[in-house]
C-alpha positions in Angstrom: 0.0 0.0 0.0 0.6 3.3 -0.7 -0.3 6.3 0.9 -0.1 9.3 -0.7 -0.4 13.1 0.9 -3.0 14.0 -2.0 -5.0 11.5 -3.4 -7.2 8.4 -3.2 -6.8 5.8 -6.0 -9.3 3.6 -7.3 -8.5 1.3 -10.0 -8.0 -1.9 -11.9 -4.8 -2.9 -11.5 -5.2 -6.3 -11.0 -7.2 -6.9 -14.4 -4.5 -5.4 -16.2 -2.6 -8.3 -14.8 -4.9 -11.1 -15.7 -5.4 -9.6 -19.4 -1.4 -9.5 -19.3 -1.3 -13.6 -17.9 -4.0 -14.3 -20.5 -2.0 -12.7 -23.4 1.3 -14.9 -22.0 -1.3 -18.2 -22.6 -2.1 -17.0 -25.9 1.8 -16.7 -26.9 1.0 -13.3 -27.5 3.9 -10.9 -28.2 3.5 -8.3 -25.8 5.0 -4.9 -26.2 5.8 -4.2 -22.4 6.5 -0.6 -22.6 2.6 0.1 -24.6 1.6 -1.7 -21.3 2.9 0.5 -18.9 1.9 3.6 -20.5 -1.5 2.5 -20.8 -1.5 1.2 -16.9 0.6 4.6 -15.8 -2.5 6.6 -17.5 -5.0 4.6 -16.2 -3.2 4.9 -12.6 -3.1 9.1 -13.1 -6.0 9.7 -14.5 -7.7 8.3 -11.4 -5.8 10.1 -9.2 -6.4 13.7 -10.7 -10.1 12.7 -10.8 -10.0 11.4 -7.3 -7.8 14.4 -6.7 -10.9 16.8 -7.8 -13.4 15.3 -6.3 -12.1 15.4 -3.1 -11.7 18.8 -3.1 -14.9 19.8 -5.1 -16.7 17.7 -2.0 -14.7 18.2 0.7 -13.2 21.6 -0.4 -9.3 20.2 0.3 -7.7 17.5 -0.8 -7.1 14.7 1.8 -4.3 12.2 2.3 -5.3 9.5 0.2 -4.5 5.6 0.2 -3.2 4.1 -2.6 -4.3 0.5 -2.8 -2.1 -1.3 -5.4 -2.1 -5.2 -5.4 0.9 -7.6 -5.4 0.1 -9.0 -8.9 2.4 -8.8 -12.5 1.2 -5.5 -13.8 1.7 -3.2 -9.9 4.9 -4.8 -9.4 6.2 -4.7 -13.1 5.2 -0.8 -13.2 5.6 0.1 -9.8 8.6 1.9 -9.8 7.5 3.9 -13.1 4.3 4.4 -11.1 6.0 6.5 -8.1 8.3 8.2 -10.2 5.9 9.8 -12.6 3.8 10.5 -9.5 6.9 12.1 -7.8 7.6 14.1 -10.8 3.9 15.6 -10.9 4.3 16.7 -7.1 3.0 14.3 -5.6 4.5 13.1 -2.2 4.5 9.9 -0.5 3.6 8.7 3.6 3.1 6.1 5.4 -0.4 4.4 5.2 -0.4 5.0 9.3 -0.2 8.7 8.5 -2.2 8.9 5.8 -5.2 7.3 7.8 -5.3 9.8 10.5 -7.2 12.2 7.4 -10.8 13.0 9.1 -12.1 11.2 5.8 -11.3 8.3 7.1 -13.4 8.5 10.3 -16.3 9.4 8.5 -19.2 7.2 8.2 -21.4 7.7 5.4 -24.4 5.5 5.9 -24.9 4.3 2.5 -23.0 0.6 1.0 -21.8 2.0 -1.9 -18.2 1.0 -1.1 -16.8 -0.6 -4.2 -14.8 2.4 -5.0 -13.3 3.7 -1.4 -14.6 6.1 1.3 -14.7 9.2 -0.7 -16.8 7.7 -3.1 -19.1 6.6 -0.3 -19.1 10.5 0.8 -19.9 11.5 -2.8 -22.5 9.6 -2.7 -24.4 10.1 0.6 -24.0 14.1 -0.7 -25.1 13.7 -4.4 -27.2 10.7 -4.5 -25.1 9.3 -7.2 -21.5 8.3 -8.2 -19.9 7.7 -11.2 -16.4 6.4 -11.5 -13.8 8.2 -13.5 -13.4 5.5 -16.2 -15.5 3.7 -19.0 -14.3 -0.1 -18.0 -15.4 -1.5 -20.9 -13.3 0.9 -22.7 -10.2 0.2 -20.9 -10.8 -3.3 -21.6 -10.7 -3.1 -24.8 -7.6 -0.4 -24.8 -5.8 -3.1 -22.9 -6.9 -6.2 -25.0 -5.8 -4.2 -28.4 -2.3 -3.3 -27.2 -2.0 -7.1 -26.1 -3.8 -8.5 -29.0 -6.6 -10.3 -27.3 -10.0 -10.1 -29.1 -12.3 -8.1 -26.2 -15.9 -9.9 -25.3 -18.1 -7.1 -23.4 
């Protein structure tokens, strides 16, 4: 886990890795580097969206957790991951620290929890939440740069 001093991340990291095992059972020739950059924007775009919409409904931005899972595409990209967040001015705590955010101790009353605590929050205020990516999209961005044929 990462903890981050700006910004909640929700996303699908470990899908990139099955559509990455499933391309290596296919004998697939997979171009590594498309990979990352597709994962690396898919990993920042959620975190200026996140980013936003703390601050649009909280008015700041909190310390965020990062939840990244120990699986072929997080650990191949990882390193790429923090660096391009370093370089956009992002910095880096401990989850411990990040935790102690008030978000964290709120309790929104609703079970929308699939995509984290703030989206709960959005929620409970707006009546409605809408992540910040098309997954059926992404699926098929990821299947075409490893060359799997996408069912919806």
């Amino acid at each position: 886990m990462i903890s981050s001093e700006r910004g909640y991340l929700e996303n699908e990291d470990p899908f990139f890795s099955n559509r990455i095992n499933e391309a290596k059972k296919q004998n697939k020739k997979i171009d590594y580097e498309k990979v990352k950059n597709l994962f690396l924007r898919h990993i920042i775009d959620g975190v200026e969206f996140y980013d936003k919409l703390a601050t649009e409904t909280l008015g700041r931005s909190p310390k965020h957790i990062i939840l990244l899972h120990d699986k072929d595409a997080t650990v191949l990209f990882i390193e790429d991951l923090v660096h391009e967040l370093q370089k956009r001015g992002w910095t880096f705590v401990d989850a411990a620290e990040a935790a102690k955010d008030p978000l964290y101790s709120m309790k929104p009353k609703n079970v929308m929890s699939t995509y984290g605590i703030l989206a709960q929050v959005v929620y409970e205020k707006n009546g409605s939440f809408k992540p910040y990516y098309d997954f059926d999209h992404l699926k098929i961005d990821l299947d075409s740069t490893l060359g799997l044929k996408s069912k919806k």
